[in-house]
C-alpha positions in Angstrom: 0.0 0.0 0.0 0.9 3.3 -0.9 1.4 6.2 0.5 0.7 9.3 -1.6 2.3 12.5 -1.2 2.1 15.6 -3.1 5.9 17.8 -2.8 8.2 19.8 -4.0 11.9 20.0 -5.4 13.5 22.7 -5.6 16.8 22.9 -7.6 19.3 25.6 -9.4 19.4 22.8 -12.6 16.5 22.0 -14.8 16.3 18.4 -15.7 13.7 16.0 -17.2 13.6 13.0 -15.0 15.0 12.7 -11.1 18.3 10.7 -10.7 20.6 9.8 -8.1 24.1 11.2 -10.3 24.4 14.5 -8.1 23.0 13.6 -4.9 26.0 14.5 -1.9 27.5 16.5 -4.5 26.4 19.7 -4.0 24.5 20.6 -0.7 26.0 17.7 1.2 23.1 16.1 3.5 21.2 17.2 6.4 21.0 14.6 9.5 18.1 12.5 7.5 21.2 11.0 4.8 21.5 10.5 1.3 18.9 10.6 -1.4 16.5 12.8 -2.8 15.1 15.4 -0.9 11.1 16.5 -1.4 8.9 19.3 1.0 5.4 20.0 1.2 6.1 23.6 0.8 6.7 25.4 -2.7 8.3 28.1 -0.9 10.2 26.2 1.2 11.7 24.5 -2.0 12.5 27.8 -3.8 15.3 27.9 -0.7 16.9 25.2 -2.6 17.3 26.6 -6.2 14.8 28.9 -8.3 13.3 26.3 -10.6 10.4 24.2 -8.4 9.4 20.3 -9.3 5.9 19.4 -8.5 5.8 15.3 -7.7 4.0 12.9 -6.5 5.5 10.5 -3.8 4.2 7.0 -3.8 5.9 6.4 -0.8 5.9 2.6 0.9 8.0 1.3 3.7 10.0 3.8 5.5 13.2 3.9 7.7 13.5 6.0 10.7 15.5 9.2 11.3 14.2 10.0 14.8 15.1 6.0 16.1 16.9 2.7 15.1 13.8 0.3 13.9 15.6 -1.7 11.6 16.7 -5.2 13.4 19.5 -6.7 13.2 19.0 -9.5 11.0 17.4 -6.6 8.5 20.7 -4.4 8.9 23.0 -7.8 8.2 20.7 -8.6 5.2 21.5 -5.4 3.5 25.4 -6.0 4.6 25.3 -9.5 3.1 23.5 -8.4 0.0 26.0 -5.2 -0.7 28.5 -8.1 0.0 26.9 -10.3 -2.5 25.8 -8.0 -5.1 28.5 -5.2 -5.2 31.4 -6.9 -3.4 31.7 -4.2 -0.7 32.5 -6.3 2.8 31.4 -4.3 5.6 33.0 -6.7 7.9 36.8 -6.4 6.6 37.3 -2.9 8.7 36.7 -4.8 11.7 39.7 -7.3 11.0 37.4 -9.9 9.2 38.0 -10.9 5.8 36.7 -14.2 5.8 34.2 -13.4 8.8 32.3 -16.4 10.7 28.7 -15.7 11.7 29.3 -15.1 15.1 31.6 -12.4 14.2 29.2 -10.9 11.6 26.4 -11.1 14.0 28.8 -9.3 16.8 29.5 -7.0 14.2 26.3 -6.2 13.2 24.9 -5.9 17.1 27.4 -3.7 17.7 26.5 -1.6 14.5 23.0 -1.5 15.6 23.8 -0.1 19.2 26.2 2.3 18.0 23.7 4.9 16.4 20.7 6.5 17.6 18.5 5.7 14.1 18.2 3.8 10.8 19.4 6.7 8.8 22.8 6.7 11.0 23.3 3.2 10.3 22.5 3.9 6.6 25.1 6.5 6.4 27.7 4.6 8.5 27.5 1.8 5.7 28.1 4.4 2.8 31.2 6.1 4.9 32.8 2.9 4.8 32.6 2.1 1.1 29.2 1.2 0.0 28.7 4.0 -2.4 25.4 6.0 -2.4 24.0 5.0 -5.0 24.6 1.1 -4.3 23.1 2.0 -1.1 20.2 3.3 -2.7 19.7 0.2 -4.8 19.8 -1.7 -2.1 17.5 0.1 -0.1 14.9 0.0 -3.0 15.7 -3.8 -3.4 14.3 -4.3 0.4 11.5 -2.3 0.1 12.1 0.5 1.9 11.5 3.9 -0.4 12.3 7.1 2.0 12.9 8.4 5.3 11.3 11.6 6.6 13.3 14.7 8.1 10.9 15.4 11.4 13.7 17.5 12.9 14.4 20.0 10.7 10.3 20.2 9.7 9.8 24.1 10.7 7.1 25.7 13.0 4.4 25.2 10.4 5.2 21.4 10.9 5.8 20.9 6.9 7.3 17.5 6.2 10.5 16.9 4.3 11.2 13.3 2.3 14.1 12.2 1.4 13.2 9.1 -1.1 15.9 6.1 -2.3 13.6 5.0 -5.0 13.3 6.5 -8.1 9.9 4.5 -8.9 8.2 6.3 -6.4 8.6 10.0 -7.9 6.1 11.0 -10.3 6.9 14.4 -12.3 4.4 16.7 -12.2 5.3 20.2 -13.5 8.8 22.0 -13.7 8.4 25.9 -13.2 11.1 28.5 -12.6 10.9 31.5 -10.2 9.7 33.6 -13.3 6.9 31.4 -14.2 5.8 30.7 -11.1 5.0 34.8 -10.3 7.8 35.6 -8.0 
């Protein structure tokens, strides 16, 4: 089940379809990670650049930016898979090339209790060599879509989405400052 969202992008670059090629590149990332970033508020988007995207989000299973809910065994499924699928061995920082599953387990507890939410665990896993955009992949590949930015959501409570799949972002409209009156 969907959840449907309509937002806002605001950028300095007009585009035709959303990709993942300049995200971290430019503006770096708040506290809520890597990906795409989306807000409720057309103004609040014209902070970010003078031409404004209009979306829909067709958001589905989220991470947490506020606490850890991922378990465990979720976080050491999308170790194992990066491990699998892009060759990137979370494990070999810790001493463990050829890790045993006791170790990856005690690895991946430790992981767990070390941040304070899903996104920090997220991030932690792309500072030590899982590249964003794998991450990303992978993140789709599990289901989960976005995260939401509670903290930095101002006084009139608007939401900010940051989204990891690309299949959930439906183009609407692309205006610039000009067009849209301001």
């Amino acid at each position: 089940m969907s959840h449907i969202i309509n937002a806002y992008h605001g950028s300095c670059n007009k585009f035709e379809t959303f990709d993942f090629t300049e995200v971290g590149l430019h503006s770096g990332t708040s506290g809520a990670g890597f990906g795409l970033y989306f807000t409720e508020s057309k103004a609040e988007a014209l902070a970010y650049g003078d031409i404004v995207y209009s979306v829909i989000l067709k958001l589905k299973s989220a991470i947490s930016n506020d606490e850890v809910t991922l378990k465990p065994v979720e976080v050491k499924k999308l170790v194992e898979y990066n491990l699998e699928v892009y060759g990137k061995s979370y494990y070999e920082q810790f001493g463990y090339e050829n890790a045993t599953e006791e170790q990856k387990n005690d690895v991946i507890e430790k992981l767990v209790a070390n941040f304070s939410s899903d996104t920090k665990i997220i991030c932690d896993l792309i500072d030590d060599g899982i590249s964003v955009n794998q991450m990303m992949q992978t993140m789709c590949n599990f289901n989960y879509t976005h995260t939401t930015d509670k903290e930095s959501a101002d006084i009139d409570n608007i939401m900010h989405y940051i989204v990891y799949d690309l299949n959930v972002i439906q183009l609407l409209e692309c205006k610039s400052l000009q067009e849209i009156g301001g």
